[in-house]
C-alpha positions in Angstrom: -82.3 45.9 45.7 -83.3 43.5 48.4 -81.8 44.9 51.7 -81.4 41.3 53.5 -79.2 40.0 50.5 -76.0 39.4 51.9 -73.0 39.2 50.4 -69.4 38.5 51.9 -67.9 41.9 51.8 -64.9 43.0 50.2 -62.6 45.8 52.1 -62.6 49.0 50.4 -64.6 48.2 46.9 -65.6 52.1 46.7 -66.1 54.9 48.5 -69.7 57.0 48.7 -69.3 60.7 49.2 -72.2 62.8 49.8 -72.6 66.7 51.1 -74.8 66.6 54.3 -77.2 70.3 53.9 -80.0 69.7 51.3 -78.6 66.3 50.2 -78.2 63.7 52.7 -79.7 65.7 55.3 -82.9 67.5 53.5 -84.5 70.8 54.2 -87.0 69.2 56.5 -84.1 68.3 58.5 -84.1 64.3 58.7 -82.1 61.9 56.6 -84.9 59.5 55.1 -85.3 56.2 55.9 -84.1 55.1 52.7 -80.9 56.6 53.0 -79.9 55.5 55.6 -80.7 51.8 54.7 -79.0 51.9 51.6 -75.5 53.6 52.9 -75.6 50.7 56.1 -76.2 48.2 52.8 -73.3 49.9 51.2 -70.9 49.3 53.9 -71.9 45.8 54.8 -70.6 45.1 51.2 -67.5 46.6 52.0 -68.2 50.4 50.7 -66.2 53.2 52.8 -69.0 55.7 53.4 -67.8 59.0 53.8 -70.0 63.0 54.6 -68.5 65.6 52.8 -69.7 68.9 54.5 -69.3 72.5 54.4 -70.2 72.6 58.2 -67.4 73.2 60.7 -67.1 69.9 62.9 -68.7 72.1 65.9 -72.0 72.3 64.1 -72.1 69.1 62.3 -72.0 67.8 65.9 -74.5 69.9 67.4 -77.5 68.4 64.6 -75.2 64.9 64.5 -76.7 64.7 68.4 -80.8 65.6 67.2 -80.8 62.6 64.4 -82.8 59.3 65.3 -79.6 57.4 64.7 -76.3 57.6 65.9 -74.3 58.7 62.9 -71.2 56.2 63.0 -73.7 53.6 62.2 -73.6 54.4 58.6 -71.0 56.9 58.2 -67.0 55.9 58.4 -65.6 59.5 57.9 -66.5 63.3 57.8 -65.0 65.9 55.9 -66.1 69.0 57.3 -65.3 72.9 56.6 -65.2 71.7 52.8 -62.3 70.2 53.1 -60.3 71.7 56.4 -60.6 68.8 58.2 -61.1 65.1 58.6 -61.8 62.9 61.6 -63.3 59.1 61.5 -66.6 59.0 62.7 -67.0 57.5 65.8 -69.0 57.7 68.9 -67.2 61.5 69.9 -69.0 62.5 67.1 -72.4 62.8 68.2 -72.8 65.7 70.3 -70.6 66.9 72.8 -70.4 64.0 75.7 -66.9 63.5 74.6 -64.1 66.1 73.4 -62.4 65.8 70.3 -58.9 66.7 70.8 -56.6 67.2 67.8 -55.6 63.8 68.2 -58.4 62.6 66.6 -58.6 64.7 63.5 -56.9 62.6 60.7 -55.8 65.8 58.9 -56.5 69.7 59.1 -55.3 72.6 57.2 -55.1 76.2 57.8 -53.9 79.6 55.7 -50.4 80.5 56.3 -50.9 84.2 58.2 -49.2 86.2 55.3 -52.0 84.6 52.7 -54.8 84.8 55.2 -54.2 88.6 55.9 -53.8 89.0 52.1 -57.2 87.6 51.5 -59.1 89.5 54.5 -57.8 92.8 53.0 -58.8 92.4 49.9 -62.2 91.6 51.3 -62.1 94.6 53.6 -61.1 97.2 50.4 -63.5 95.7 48.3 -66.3 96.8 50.8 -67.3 92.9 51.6 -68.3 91.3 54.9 -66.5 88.5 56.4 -65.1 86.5 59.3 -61.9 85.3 60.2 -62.1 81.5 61.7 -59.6 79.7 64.1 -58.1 76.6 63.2 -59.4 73.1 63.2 -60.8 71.9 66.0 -61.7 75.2 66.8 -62.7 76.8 63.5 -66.3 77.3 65.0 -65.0 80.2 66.9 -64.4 83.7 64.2 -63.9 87.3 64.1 -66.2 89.4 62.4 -65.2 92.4 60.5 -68.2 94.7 58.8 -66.6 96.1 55.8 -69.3 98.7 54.6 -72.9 100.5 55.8 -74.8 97.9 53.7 -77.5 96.2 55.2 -76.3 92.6 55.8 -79.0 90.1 57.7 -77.4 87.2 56.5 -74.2 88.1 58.2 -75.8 89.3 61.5 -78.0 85.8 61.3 -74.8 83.8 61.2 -73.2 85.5 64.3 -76.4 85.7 66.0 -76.2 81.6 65.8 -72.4 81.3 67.1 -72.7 84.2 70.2 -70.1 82.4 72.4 -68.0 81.9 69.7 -68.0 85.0 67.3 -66.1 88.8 68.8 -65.9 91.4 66.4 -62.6 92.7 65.0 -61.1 94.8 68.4 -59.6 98.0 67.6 -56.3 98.4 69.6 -55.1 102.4 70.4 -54.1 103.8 67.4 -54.5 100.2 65.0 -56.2 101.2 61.4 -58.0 97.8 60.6 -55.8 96.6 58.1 -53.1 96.3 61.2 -55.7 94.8 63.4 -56.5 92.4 60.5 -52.8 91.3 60.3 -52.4 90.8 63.9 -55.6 88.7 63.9 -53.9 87.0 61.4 -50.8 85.6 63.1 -53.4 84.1 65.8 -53.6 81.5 62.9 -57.2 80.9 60.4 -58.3 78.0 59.3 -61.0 80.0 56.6 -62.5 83.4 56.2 -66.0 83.0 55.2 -67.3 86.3 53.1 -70.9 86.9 53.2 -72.6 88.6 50.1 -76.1 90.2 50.5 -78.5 88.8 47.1 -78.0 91.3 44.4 -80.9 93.7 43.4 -81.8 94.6 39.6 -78.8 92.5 38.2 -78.0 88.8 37.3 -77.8 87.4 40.6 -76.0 84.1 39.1 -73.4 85.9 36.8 -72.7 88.2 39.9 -71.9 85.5 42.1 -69.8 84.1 39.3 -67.5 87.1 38.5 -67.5 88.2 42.5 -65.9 84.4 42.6 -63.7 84.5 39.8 -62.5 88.0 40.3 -61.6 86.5 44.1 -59.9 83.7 42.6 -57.5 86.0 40.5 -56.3 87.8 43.3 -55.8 85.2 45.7 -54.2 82.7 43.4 -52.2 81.4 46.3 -55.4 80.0 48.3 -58.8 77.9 47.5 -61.7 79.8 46.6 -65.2 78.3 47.2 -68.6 79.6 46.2 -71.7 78.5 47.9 -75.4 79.8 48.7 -75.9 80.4 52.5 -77.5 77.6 54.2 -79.3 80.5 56.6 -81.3 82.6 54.1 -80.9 80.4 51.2 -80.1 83.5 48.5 -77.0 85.3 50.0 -73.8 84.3 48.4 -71.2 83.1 50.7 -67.1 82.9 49.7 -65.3 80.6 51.6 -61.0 81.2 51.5 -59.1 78.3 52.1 -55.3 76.5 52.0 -54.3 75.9 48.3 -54.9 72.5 50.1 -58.8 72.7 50.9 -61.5 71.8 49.0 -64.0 68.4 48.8 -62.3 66.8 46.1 -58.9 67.4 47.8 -59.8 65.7 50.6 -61.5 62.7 49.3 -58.8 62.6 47.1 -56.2 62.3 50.1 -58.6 59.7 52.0 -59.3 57.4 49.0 -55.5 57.5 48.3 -55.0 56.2 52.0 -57.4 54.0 51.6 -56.4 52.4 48.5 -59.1 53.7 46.2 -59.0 54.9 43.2 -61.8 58.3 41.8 -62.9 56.0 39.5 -64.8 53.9 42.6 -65.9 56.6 43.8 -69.2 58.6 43.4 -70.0 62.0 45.0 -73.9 63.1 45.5 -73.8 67.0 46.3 -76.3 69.6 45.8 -74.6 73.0 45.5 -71.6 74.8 44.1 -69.2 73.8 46.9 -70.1 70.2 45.5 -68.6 71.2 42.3 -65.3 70.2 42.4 -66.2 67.1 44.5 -68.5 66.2 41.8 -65.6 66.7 38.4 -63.6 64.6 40.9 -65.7 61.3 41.7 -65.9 59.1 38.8 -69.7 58.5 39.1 -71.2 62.0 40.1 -75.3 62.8 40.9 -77.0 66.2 41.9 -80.8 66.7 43.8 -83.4 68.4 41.9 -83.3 71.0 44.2 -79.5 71.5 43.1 -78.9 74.9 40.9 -79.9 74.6 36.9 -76.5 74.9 35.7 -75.1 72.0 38.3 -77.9 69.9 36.9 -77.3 70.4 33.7 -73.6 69.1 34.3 -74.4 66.4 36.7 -77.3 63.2 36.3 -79.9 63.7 39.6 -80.6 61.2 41.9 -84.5 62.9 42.8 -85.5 65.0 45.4 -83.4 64.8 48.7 -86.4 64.2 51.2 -87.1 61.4 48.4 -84.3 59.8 49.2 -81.9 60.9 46.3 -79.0 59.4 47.7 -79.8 56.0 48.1 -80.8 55.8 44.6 -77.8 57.2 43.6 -76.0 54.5 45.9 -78.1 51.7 44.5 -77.5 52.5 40.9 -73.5 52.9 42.0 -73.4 49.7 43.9 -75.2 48.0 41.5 
């Protein structure tokens, strides 16, 4: 499609979703030329364009201020933690010139401290590594708790990149750790983020997926997300959320405000926490580099540094 057609847009005909790591944003680190054209082409036909991330807002903002071009030029809204949050983008958005206050988050959930401490001790007796995180705005700041002698670089990578923001689990006189848990608890937790090392001499894929499921069954009360780490690229990572988190939750929520239904919608993602988001949108595409059982569900757009999501715009936009 010819980029300088112009058309007289209508308000709200669809909205594009699309995951930010690995899809819109590639592993080189740029959003292509292409993309970009095609989402500011989307909107001036009267598209909402929307970034579905799994990315707290803190560090979507921190690589929001290193792109060539300022973000709210083709985006209209971020949902960030998977689903925790959403603000409308806007000139705040880029870097940290301005504050973001509560104010301007158009919704944010958070675990109720019973289910949260629920979750984090069934993490802690199963032996697995996790953080707690604070609530929207603020979820960028967590406690760590190591739950076993396993060697865990993924884990020590991830507070390594957050040292202002990450403490580990304090031990109070005479507090086991499930008390100090619970009393970390009340403090209030947006997410706790569980960080698996890659499995040796197994099926790394189906021990992800019963790890997940098993998860899920416990904690029927809360949203369970599986995704790879965006650090090492193999560890497994377990997000815990609100029965009210997840990608396709959200959307859901913002295209109901905005008068749209799933069926004008697509969602381009590239990873399991795109899953749901995908099941959700009535057109749905993956990226090449996506898993082999997600593209085996889901159409692919190409190669993200090809530019998979403009071509899975043009084809939706027609």
């Amino acid at each position: 499609m010819n980029y300088s057609e112009s058309k007289t847009p209508d308000r709200h005909r669809g909205i594009i979703f699309t995951d930010f790591d690995g899809t819109l944003f590639n592993d080189q680190r740029y959003i292509t030329d292409s993309n970009y054209k095609a989402l500011k082409h989307a909107r001036e036909l009267g598209f909402i364009t929307s970034i579905a991330t799994g990315r707290s807002l803190f560090s979507f903002r921190r690589v929001a201020e290193t792109l060539d071009r300022p973000i709210y030029e083709y985006f209209d809204y971020l949902i960030f933690s998977s689903g925790a949050g959403v603000v409308r983008s806007f000139e705040g958005i880029m870097g940290f010139g301005t504050d973001i206050t509560e104010n301007d988050i158009i919704e944010k959930e958070e675990l109720s401290p019973p289910d949260a401490s629920e979750a984090a001790k069934l993490l802690y007796s199963q032996g697995i590594d996790f953080m707690l995180h604070k609530p929207v705005p603020d979820n960028h700041h967590f406690t760590y708790i190591k739950a076993n002698s396993v060697l865990n670089p993924d884990f020590y990578r991830r507070i390594k990149i957050y040292p202002d923001y990450a403490e580990a689990l304090d031990a109070g006189d005479g507090d086991d750790v499930p008390e100090q848990i619970e009393a970390a608890c009340l403090e209030g937790v947006s997410q706790l983020v569980a960080v698996v090392p890659p499995a040796e001499n197994i099926d790394a894929g189906k021990y992800a997926a019963e790890l997940t499921e098993f998860l899920r069954l416990k904690l029927e009360q809360c949203s369970v997300v599986r995704t790879t780490s965006p650090i090492d690229r193999q560890s497994l990572w377990i997000e815990i959320f609100s029965p009210e988190v997840s990608k396709s939750k959200a959307a859901a929520r913002l295209a109901d405000r905005l008068g749209v239904s799933s069926s004008d919608c697509i969602a381009v993602g590239n990873d399991f926490n795109d899953e749901d988001l995908l099941r959700w949108a009535g057109t749905a595409r993956t990226v090449d580099e996506a898993p082999e059982l997600l593209r085996n569900q889901y159409r692919t757009a190409g190669r993200a540094e090809d530019g998979a999501v403009a071509s899975a715009i043009l084809e939706f936009i027609g």
